[in-house]
Every structure is written in C-alpha cells, then in structure tokens.
N, C-alpha and C positions, 0 to 999 in steps of 0.2 A: 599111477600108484606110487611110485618112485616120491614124484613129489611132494607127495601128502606123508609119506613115512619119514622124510627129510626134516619137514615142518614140525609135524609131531616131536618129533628129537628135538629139535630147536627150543620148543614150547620149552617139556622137560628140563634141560639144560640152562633157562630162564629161571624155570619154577626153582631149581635146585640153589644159583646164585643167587634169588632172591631172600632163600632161608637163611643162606648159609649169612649175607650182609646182615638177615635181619638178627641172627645170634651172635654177629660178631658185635652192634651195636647195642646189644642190650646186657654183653657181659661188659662190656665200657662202662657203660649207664651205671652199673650195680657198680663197680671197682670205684669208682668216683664216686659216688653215693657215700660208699663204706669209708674210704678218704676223707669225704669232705665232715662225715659226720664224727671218725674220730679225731680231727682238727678241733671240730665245735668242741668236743668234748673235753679233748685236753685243756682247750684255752677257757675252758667252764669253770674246771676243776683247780687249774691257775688261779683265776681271778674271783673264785669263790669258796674258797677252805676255809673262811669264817661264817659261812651263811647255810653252810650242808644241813641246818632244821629246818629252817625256811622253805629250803628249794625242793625240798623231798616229795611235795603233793605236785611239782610243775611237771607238768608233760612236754615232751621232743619237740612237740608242736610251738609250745609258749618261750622253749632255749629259744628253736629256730629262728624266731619273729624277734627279738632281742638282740640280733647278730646283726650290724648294719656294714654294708660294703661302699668303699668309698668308688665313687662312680668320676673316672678322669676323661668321660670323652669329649668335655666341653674341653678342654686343653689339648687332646690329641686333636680334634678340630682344628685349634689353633695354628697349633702348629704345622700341621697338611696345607694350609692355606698360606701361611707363611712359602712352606718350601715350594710350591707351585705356583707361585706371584712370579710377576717377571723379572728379569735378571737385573732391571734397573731397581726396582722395586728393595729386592734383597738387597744391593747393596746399597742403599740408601740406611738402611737398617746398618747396616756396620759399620756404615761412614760415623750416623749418627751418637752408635755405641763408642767408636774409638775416639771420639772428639770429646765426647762426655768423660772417658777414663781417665785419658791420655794415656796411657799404657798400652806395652808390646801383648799381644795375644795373640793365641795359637789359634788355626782353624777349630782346633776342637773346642776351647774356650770362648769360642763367641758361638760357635754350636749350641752351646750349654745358656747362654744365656741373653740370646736372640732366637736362636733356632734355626739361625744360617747356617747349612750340612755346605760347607763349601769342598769335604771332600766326597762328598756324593754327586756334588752340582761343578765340572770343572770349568763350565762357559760364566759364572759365579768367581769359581777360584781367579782363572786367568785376565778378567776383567779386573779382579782389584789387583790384580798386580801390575796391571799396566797403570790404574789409575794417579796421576797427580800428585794427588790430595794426601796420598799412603805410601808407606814405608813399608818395605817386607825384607827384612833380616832374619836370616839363622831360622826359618820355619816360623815368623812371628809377623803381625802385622800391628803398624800402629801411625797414628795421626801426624801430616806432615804439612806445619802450616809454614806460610811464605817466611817467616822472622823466628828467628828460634830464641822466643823471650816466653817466661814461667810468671815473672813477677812484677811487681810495681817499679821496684827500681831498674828492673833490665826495661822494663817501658819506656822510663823515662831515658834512660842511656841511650836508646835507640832512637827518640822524637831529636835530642842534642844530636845525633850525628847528620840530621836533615834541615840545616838549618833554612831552606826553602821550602820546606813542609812537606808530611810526608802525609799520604791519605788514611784515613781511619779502614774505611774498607780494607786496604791491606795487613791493619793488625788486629781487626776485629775475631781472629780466628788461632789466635795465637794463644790465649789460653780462656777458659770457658767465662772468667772475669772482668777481664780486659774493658769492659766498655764501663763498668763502676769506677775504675783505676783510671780512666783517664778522665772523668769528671771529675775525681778527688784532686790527680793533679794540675787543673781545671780551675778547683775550688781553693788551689794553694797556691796558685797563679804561677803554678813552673810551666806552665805549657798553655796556648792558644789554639780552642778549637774553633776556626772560622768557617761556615758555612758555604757551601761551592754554589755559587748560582745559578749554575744550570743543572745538580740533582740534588739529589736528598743526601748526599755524603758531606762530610766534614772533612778539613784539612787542619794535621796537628802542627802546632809553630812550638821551638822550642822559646821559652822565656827566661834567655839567663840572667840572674838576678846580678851580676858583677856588672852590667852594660845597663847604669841609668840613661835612658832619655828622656831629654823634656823638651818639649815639644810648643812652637811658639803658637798663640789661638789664630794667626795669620794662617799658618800652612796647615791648620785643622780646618779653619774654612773652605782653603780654597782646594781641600783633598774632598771632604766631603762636596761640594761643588760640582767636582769631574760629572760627567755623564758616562756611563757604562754602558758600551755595546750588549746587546737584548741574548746577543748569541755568544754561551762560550766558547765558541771556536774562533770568533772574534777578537775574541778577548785573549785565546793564547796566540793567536799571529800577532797580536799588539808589543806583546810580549816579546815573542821573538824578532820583533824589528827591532826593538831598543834594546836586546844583546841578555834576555834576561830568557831562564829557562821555566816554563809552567810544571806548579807542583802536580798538574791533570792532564790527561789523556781523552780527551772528549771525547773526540772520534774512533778513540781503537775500543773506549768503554761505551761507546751507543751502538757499535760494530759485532763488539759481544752481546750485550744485552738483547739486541734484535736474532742475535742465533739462539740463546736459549729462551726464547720467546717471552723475557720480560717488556712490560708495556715502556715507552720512552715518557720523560715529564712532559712534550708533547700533546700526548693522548691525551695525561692526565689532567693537561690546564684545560681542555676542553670540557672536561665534566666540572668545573666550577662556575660557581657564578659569576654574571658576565661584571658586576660591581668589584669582584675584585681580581678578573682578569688584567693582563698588562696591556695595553691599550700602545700604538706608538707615537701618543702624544703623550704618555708616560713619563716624565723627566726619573731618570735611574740614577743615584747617587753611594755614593759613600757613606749614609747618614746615617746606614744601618751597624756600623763598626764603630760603635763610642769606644769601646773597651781598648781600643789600639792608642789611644791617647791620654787614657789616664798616667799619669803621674804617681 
C-alpha cells in the first residue's frame, strides 16, 4: 500500500508540472503574439499614412500575409561549414584573402569577411602564426611574400640585381600583378624570360640596354649547335664544372614538389603523345633561343 500511495503522489506531482509548463508556454505564446502584432502595426501605420482609405476594408489576416521575413539560413549554413572545415582548409581561406588585400587585418577582420573565427578556433590562430607565408604584427596579420616589391619598377630593380637570373616562381607572389608586369617588361625588352627545360618555370634575365652586343652568325651557329644534356641536373653540374653558378635548384625543387604531392614533368611526359615525346636519339639544341641574338 505504501507503494501505490508513493506512485499516486508522483502521478499528481507530474500532472501538476505539466499544467503549470503548459501555462507558462502559452502566456509566452500570447506576449509574443501581442509584441509581434504591435510591430506589424506600427511599422503599417509607418509605411502607410497616405493610404489609411484604402486599407480601411483589409483585415489582420491580409496586413499579415504582406509582411515578408528575410530568411538568412542559407548563410548561417555557410558559414557553420566554413568554421568546421579543417584547420588547413581555413587557413587556406586567409592565406588566399591576405594575398588578394595585401593588407594588415585583425583576427576579427577576416572574421567579418571570410568567416575565419580565429579567436574562437586557437589550433586555426596558432597555425598562422607560425606560417611562412604571414606576417603577424601588433594583433594584425598580413601577406608575406619572398621579395618585398609592389610595383613595375621595384620589378624590374630587383630582375637588374640578378644578373644570372632570377626565377619567376620566386616573384610570382609578390604582388597579385606581377606576372602582366613582367610580359610588359618582356614586351619592352628590359628583361628575358627564358624557359627552364626541365619545368614549366621561367627564368628573368635582366636586359641592360647600355651593354650592346652583337653577336657574330659564327658563334650563333655553333651555340645553337651544342647538344643539351635531357636532364637538368646535368646541365647544372655542367655548369658548376666551368666555375659558373645555376640560376635553379632542380633537386631541392623536385624534392619539394614530391612532398607537397605535386606530379614531377616526368609523369607528365608520359601522358603525351609518343610523336612528340623526346626520344634519345632526339638531338637538343640551342635553336629554341633566337631572341638571345638579336641585334
């Protein structure tokens, strides 16, 4: 008997908090109600003191249905999925923001306009502070490329200080421009971009116009002539036998590129066709460099 009177109370005490939630939720209901309907009304009465003849036959129901809410969860989406990508992920986004700016910004700043919470996310923070690529001053972060040139002219100042060539890939990230600026000075013949034969990178020569050479069609023959070893790493021990220093690094750049798992030119001559494969009865020349001999 005990138990069953224990039970009963319980029941009771159930039934009791049931009412008691159900009238706390339904004077909410009504207060909101009241709220939201004199919002509608005010902003009615707002936006329509010239039309009070008009509106006079409209019923609550036809205000109601006229009221449109703007609906932002396609963007809070966004954003959730932004902040819960992985930690490379995000900061790929801010690499890419601060490269695009150039400018110092604050963690809340690219908050605002990536939706990188980097003071929410500290595995996020700490990672671009260690990163390379970035600069983080006085609460600020911002793009930090190998050559600290903005413009055409600091371009070209910088290609004149290399006069054994300096690699495009190293300035390529120097300002978002850079690679129209160096066909311009290209196309005004202050500078030689020659192709490196074993990737797809260019090397910049400067071309000082004070230093004419001309060049006899003897030693243009017999340069185009040479036959070129197939491998550049060959071609830079050539180099360093006859006391001259390579404007490339072959092996410390096929060394990187196999750790960030880009494919080597290797792979890639395989998936061409075998017609215009390089074969090693191939004769390799100079032939391909007229430009170095004009006049």
């Amino acid at each position: 008997m005990a138990l069953q009177e224990k039970l009963d109370k319980f029941k009771k005490q159930q039934d009791r908090c049931h009412s008691t939630l159900s009238s706390i939720a339904s004077t909410k209901s009504s207060q909101t109600l009241k709220s939201s309907s004199a919002a509608l009304s005010g902003n009615y009465n707002n936006n329509n003191n010239n039309n009070n003849n008009n509106n006079n036959g409209k019923t609550p129901a036809t205000l109601s249905a006229a009221v449109k809410f703007s609906n932002d969860t396609a963007r809070l989406q966004h954003i959730n999925s932004i902040r819960k990508a992985p930690v490379g992920a995000q900061m790929k986004r801010v690499i890419d923001l601060l490269f695009e700016t150039r400018q110092a910004l604050t963690p809340e700043q690219i908050n605002q306009v990536c939706y990188v919470d980097m003071n929410a996310n500290k595995n996020v923070f700490e990672s671009m502070k260690k990163n390379p690529k970035l600069k983080y001053e006085g609460g600020r972060f911002s793009y930090k490329s190998k050559y600290d040139i903005r413009e055409k002219k600091e371009l070209l100042v910088m290609i004149r200080k290399f006069p054994e060539g300096i690699a495009v890939i190293d300035l390529k990230d120097a300002y978002p421009t850079v690679r129209e600026d160096l066909q311009a000075l290209k196309a005004a013949r202050q500078i030689w971009l020659l192709s490196n034969f074993d990737s797809q990178e260019d090397i910049a020569y400067p071309n000082d116009p004070r230093v004419p050479i001309m060049v006899d069609d003897d030693l243009k023959l017999l340069f185009r002539g040479i036959e070129l070893p197939r491998d550049m790493l060959d071609i830079e021990k050539d180099l360093l036998k006859n006391g001259m220093k390579p404007a490339t690094n072959t092996a410390k750049r096929r060394s990187t590129a196999q750790m960030e798992g880009i494919p080597s030119s290797n792979s890639k001559s395989k998936a061409k066709k075998k017609n215009k494969e390089i074969s090693k009865r191939t004769k390799l020349t100079n032939a391909h460099l007229p430009e170095l001999f004009r006049t």
